[in-house]
PABA-494627 format. One record per residue (C-alpha): x, y, z; residue in one letter; residue number from 0. Coordinates in steps of 0.02 Angstrom, whole numbers, plus 32768, in hexadecimal, padded with zeros to 4 digits. Example, Ala and Ser with C-alpha at 12.3 -4.5 7.8 and 13.67 -1.06 7.14 Angstrom:
<atoms>
<atom px="8267" py="7F1F" pz="8186" rest="A" nr="0"/>
<atom px="82AC" py="7FCB" pz="8165" rest="S" nr="1"/>
</atoms>
This chain:
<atoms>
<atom px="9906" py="119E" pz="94D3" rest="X" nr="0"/>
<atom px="9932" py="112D" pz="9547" rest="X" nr="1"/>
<atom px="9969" py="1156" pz="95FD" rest="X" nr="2"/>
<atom px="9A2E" py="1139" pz="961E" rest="X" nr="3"/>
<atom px="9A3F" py="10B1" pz="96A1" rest="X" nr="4"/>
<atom px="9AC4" py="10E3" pz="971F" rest="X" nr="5"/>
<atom px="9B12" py="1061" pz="9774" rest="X" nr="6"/>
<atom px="9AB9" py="102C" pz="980A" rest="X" nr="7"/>
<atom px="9B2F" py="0FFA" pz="98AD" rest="X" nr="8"/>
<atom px="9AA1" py="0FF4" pz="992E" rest="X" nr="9"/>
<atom px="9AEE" py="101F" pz="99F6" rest="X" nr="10"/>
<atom px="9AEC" py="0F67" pz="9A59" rest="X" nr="11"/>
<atom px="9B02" py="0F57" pz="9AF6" rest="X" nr="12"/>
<atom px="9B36" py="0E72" pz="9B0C" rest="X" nr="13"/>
<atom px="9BBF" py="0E4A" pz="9B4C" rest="X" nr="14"/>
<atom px="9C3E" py="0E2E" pz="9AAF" rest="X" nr="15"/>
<atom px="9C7E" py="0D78" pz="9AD2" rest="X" nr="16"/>
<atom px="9C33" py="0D0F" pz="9A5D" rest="X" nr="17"/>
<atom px="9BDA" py="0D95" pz="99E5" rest="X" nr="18"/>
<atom px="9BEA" py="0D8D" pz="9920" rest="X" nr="19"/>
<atom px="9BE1" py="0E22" pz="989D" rest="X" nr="20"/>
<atom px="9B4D" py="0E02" pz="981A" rest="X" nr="21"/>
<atom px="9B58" py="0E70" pz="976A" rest="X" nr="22"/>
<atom px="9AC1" py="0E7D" pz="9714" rest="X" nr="23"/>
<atom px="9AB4" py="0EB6" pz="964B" rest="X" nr="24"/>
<atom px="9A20" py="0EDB" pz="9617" rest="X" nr="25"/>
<atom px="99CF" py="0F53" pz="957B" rest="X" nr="26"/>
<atom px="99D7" py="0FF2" pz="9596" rest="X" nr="27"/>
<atom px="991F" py="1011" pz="9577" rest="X" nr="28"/>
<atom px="989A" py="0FB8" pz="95DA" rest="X" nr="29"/>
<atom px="9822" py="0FD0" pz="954C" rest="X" nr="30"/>
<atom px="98A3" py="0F6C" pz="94BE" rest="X" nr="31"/>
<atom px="9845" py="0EB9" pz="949F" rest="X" nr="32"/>
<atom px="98C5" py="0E2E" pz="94CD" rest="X" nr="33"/>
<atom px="9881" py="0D93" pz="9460" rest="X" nr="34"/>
<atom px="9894" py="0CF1" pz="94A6" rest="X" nr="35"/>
<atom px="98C8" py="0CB6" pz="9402" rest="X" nr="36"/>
<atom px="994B" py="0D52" pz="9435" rest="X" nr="37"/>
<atom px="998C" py="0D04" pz="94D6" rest="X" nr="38"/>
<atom px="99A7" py="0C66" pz="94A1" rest="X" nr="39"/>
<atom px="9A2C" py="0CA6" pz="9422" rest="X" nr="40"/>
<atom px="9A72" py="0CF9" pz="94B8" rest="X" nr="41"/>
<atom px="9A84" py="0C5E" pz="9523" rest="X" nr="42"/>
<atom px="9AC2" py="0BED" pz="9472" rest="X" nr="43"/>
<atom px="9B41" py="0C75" pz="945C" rest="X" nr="44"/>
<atom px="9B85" py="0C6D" pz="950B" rest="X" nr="45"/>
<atom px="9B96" py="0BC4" pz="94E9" rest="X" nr="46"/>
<atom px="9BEB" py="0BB9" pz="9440" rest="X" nr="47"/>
<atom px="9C66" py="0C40" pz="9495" rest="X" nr="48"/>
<atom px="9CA1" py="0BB9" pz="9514" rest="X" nr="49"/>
<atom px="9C50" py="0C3B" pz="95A3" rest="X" nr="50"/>
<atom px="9BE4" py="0BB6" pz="95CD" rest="X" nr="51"/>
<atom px="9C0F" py="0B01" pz="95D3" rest="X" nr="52"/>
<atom px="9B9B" py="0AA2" pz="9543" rest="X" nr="53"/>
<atom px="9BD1" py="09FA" pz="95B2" rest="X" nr="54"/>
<atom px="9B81" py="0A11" pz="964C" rest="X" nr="55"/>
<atom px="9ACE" py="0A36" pz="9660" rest="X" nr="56"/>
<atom px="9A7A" py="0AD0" pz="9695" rest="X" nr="57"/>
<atom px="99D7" py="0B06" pz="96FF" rest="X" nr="58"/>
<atom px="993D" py="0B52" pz="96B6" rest="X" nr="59"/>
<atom px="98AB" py="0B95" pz="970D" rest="X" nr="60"/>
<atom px="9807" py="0BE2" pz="96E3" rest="X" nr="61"/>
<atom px="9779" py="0C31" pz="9733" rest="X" nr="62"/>
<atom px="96E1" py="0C57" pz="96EA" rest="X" nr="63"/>
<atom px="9656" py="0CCE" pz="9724" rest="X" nr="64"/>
<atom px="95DE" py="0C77" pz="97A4" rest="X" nr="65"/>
<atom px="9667" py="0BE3" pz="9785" rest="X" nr="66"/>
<atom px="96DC" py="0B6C" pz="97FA" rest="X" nr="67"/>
<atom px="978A" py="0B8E" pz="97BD" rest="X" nr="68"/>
<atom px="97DB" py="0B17" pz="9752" rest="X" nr="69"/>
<atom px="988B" py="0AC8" pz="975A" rest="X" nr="70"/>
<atom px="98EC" py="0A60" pz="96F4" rest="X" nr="71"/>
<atom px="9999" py="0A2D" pz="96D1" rest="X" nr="72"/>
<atom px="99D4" py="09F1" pz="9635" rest="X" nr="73"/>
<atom px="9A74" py="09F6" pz="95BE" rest="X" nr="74"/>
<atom px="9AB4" py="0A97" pz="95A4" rest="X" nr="75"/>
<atom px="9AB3" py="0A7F" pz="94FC" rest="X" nr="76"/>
<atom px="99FC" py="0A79" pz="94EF" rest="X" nr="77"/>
<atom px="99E1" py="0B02" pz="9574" rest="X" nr="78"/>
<atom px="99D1" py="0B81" pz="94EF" rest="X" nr="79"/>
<atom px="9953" py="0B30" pz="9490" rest="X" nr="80"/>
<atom px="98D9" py="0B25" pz="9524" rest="X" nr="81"/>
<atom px="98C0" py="0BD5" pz="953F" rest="X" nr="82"/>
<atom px="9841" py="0BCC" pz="94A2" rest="X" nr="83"/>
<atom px="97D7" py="0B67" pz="950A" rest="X" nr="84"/>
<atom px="97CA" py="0C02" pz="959E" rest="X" nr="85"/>
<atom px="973C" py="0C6C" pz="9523" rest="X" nr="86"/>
<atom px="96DA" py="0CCD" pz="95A7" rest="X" nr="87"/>
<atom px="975C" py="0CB7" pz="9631" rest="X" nr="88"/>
<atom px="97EA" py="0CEA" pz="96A3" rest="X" nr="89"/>
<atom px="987C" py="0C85" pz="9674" rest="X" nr="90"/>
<atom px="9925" py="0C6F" pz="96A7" rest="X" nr="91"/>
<atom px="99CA" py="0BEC" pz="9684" rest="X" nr="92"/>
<atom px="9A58" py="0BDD" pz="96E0" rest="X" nr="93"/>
<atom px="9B01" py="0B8F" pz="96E3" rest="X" nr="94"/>
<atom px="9BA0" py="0B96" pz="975D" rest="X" nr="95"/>
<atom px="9C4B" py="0B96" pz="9707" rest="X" nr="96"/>
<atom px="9CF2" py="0B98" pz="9755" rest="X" nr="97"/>
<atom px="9D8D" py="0C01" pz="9716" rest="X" nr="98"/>
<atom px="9E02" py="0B66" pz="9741" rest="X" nr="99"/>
<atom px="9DC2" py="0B17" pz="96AB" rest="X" nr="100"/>
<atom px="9E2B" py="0B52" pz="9611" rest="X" nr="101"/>
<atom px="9DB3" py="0B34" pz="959B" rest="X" nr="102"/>
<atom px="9D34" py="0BAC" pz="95F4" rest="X" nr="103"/>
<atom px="9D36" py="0C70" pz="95C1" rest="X" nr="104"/>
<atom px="9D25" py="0CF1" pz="9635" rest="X" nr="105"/>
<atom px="9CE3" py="0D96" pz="95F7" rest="X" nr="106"/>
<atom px="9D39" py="0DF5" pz="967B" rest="X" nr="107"/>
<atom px="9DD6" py="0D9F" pz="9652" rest="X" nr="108"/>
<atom px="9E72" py="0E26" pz="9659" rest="X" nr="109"/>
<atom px="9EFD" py="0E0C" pz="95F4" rest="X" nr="110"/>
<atom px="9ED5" py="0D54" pz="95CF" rest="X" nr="111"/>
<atom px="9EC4" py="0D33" pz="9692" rest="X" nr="112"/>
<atom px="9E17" py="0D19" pz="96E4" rest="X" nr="113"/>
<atom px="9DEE" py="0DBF" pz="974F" rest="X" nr="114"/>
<atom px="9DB7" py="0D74" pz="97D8" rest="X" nr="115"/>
<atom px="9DE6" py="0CBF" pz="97D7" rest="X" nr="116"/>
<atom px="9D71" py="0C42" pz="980E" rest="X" nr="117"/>
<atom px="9CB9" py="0C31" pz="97E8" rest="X" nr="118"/>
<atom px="9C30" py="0C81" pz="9773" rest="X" nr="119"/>
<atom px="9B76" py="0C72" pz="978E" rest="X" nr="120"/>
<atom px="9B1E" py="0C95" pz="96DA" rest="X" nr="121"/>
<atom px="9A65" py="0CB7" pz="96CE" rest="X" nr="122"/>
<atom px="9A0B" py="0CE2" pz="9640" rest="X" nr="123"/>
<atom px="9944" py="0D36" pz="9682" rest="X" nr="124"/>
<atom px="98C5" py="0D43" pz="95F0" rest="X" nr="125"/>
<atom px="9824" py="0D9D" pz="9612" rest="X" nr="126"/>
<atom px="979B" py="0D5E" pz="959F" rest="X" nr="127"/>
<atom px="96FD" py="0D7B" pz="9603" rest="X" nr="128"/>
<atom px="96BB" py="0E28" pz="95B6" rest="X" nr="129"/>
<atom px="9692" py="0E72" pz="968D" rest="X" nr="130"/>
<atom px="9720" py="0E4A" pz="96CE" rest="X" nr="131"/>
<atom px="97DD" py="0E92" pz="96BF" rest="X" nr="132"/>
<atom px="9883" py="0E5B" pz="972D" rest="X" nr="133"/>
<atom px="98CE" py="0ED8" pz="97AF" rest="X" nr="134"/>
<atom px="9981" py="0E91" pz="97A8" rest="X" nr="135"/>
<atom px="99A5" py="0EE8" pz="9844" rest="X" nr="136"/>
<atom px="9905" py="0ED0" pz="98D2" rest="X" nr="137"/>
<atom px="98C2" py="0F83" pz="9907" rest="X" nr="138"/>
<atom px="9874" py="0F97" pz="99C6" rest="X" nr="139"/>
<atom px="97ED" py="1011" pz="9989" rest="X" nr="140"/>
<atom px="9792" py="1056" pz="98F2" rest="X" nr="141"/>
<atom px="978A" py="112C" pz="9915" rest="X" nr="142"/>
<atom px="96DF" py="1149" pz="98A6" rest="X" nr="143"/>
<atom px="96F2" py="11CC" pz="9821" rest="X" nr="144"/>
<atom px="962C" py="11F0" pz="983A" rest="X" nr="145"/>
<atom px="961A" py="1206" pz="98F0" rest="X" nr="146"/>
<atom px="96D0" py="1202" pz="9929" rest="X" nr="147"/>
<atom px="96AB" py="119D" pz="9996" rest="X" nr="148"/>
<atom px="973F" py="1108" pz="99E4" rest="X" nr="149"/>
<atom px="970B" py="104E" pz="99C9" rest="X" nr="150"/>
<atom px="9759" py="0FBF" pz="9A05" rest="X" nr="151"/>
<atom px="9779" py="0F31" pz="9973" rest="X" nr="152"/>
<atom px="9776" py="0E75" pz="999C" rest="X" nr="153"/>
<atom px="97A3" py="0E44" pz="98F6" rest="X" nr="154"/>
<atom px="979F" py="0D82" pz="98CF" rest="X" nr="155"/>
<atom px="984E" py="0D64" pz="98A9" rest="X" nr="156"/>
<atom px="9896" py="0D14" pz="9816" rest="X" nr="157"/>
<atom px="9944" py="0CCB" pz="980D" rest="X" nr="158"/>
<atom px="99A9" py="0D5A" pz="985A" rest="X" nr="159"/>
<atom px="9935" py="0DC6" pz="9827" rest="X" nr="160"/>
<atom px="9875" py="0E0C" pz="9840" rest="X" nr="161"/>
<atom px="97D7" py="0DF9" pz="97CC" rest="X" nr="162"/>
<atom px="9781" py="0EBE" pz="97D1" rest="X" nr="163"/>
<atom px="96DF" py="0E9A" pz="9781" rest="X" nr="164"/>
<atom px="9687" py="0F3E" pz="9733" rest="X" nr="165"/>
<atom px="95E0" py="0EF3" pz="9752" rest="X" nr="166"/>
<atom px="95E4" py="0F2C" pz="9809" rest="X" nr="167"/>
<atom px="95BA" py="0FD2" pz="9837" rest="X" nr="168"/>
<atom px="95E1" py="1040" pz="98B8" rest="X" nr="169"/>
<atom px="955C" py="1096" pz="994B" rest="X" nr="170"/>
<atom px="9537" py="1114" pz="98F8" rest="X" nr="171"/>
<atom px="9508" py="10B1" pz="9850" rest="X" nr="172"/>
<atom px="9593" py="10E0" pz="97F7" rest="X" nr="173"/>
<atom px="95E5" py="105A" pz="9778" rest="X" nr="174"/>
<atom px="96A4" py="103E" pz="977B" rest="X" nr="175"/>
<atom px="96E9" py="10D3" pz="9718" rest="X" nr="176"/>
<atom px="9792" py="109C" pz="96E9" rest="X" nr="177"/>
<atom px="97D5" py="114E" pz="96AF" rest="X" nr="178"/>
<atom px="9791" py="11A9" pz="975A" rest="X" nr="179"/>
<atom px="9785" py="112A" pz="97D9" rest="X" nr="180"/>
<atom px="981B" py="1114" pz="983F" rest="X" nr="181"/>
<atom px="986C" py="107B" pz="9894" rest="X" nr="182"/>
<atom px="98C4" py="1078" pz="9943" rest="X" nr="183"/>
<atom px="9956" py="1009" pz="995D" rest="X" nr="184"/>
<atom px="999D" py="0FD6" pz="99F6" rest="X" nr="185"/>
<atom px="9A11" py="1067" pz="9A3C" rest="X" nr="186"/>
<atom px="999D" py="10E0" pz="9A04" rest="X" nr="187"/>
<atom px="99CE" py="10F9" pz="9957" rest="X" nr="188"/>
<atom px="993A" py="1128" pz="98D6" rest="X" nr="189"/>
<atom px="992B" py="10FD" pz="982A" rest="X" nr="190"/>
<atom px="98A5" py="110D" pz="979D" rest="X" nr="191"/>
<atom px="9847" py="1076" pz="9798" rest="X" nr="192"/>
<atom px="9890" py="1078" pz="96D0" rest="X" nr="193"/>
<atom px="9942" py="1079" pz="9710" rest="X" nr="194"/>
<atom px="993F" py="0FE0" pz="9763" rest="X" nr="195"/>
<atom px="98BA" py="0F71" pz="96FF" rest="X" nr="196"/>
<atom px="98C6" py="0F01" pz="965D" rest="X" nr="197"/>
<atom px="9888" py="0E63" pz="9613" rest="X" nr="198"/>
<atom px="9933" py="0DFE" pz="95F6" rest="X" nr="199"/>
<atom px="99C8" py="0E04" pz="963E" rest="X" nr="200"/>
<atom px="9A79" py="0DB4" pz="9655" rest="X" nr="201"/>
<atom px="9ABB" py="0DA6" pz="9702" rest="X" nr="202"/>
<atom px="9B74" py="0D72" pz="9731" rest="X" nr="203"/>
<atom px="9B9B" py="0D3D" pz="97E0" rest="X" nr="204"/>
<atom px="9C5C" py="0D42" pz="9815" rest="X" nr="205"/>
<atom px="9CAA" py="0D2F" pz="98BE" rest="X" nr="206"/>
<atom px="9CD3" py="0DF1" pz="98B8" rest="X" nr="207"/>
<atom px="9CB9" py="0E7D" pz="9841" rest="X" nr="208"/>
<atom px="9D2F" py="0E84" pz="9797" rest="X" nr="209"/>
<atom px="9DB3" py="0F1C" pz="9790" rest="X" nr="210"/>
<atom px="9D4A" py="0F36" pz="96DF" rest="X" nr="211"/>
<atom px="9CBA" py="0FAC" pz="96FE" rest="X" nr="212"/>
<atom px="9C81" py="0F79" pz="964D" rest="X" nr="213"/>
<atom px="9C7A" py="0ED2" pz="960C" rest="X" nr="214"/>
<atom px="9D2A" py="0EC4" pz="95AB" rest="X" nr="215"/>
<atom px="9CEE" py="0E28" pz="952B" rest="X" nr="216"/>
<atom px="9CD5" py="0E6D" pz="948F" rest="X" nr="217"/>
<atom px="9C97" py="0DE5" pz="9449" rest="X" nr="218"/>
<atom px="9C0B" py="0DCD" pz="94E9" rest="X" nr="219"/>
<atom px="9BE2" py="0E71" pz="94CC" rest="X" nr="220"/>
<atom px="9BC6" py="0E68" pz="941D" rest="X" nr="221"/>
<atom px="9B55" py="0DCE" pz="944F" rest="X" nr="222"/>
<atom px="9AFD" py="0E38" pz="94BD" rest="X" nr="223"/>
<atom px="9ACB" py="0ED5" pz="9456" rest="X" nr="224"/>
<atom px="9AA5" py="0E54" pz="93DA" rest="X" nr="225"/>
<atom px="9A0B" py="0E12" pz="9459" rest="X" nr="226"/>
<atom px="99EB" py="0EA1" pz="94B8" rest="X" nr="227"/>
<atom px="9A17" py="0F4D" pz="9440" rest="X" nr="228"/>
<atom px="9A69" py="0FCA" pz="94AF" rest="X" nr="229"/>
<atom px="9AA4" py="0F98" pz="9560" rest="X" nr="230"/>
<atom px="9AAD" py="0FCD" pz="960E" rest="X" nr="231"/>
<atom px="9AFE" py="0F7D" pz="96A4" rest="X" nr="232"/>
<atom px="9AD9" py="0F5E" pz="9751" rest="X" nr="233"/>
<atom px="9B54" py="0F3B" pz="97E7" rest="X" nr="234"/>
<atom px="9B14" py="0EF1" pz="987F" rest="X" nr="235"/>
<atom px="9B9F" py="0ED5" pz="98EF" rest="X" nr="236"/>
<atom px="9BA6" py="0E74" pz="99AC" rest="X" nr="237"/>
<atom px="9B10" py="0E0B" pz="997E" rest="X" nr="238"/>
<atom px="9AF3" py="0D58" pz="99BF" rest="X" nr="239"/>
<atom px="9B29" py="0CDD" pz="992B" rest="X" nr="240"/>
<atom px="9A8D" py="0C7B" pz="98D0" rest="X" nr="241"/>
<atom px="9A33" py="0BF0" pz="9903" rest="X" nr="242"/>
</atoms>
């Protein structure tokens, strides 16, 4: 059975001003395959629900192991078709929208009115090389299940996000053990490693966090279950806004 995901709201200590809230929805097993073929549904269907705008073009990246990362920007439209080409790689696509635009839906949206107004950062992560998973939220240490011992992780990060790869092994010699191992976050929270890892993702960016604690677009999360099976979601709030 998979573990329950409880919503993660890590303690930050920035100044406010200028800050964003980032929601991340995710499976709700780390161990669920997430297809490529998979996530580019995803991304079509965000599209052909207005959420993103098929005009305008969007960003993808990839990194591959032992790799330079990758970027490209094309037509949205075709976004979704170029995540088939990321086999053996991290990838990710991303688009701004705006809530000013009418013809632009916004799955926090209450009572027809965008909740909050202004911007939304989409990205879509698909983890496709078999070592490596995403840790939505970056953890300052890895507490070792073996040894129990504390080490500090310098993760290569990866969009807003961190690549943990399970190749790398700890002092003692013990592999990553995603059901023991546990993950420090900055505040001093502590997760299992499984709590906070996947291999695809959705992240929303907004200018503050949504009165929704769930996302309230049936139809999104339809879409979602539809790629990822069962779902859990992740609030990171006070975070500096994408690059």
């Amino acid at each position: 059975m998979p573990v329950h995901r409880e919503r993660v709201d890590p303690v930050r200590d920035e100044e406010h001003l200028g800050l964003v809230h980032r929601r991340w929805l995710l499976p709700d097993d780390v161990q669920r395959p997430v297809s490529l073929q998979q996530a580019g549904r995803l991304w079509r269907g965000l599209l052909e629900l207005a959420v993103l705008d098929a005009g305008q073009e969007a960003l993808v990246r990839r990194l591959r192991p032992g790799g330079a990362a990758e970027e490209l920007e094309m037509p949205a439209a075709a976004s979704s078709g170029a995540l088939l080409g990321g086999s053996g790689a991290a990838n990710l696509v991303t688009q701004v929208t705006w809530t000013d635009d009418e013809e632009r839906r916004d799955p926090y949206a209450l009572e027809g009115e965008p909740d909050p107004p202004g911007y939304r950062d989409y990205t879509l992560y698909a983890i496709d090389a078999a070592a490596w998973l995403l840790l939505p939220i970056v953890p300052l240490a890895r507490l070792c299940a073996a040894c129990g011992r504390r080490a500090a992780l310098e993760l290569p990060r990866f969009g807003d996000g961190a690549i943990l790869d399970l190749s790398l092994v700890c002092s003692c010699g013990a592999a990553f053990d995603l059901g023991r191992d546990k993950a420090e976050l900055k505040g001093g929270a502590v997760f299992l490693l499984e709590e906070l890892a996947c291999r695809a993702a959705l992240s929303i960016e907004l200018p503050r966090a949504p009165q929704s604690e769930e996302l309230p677009d049936a139809q999104l999360a339809q879409l979602l279950r539809e790629a990822f099976g069962g779902t859990d979601e992740l609030a990171d709030d006070a975070v500096a806004p994408a690059e």
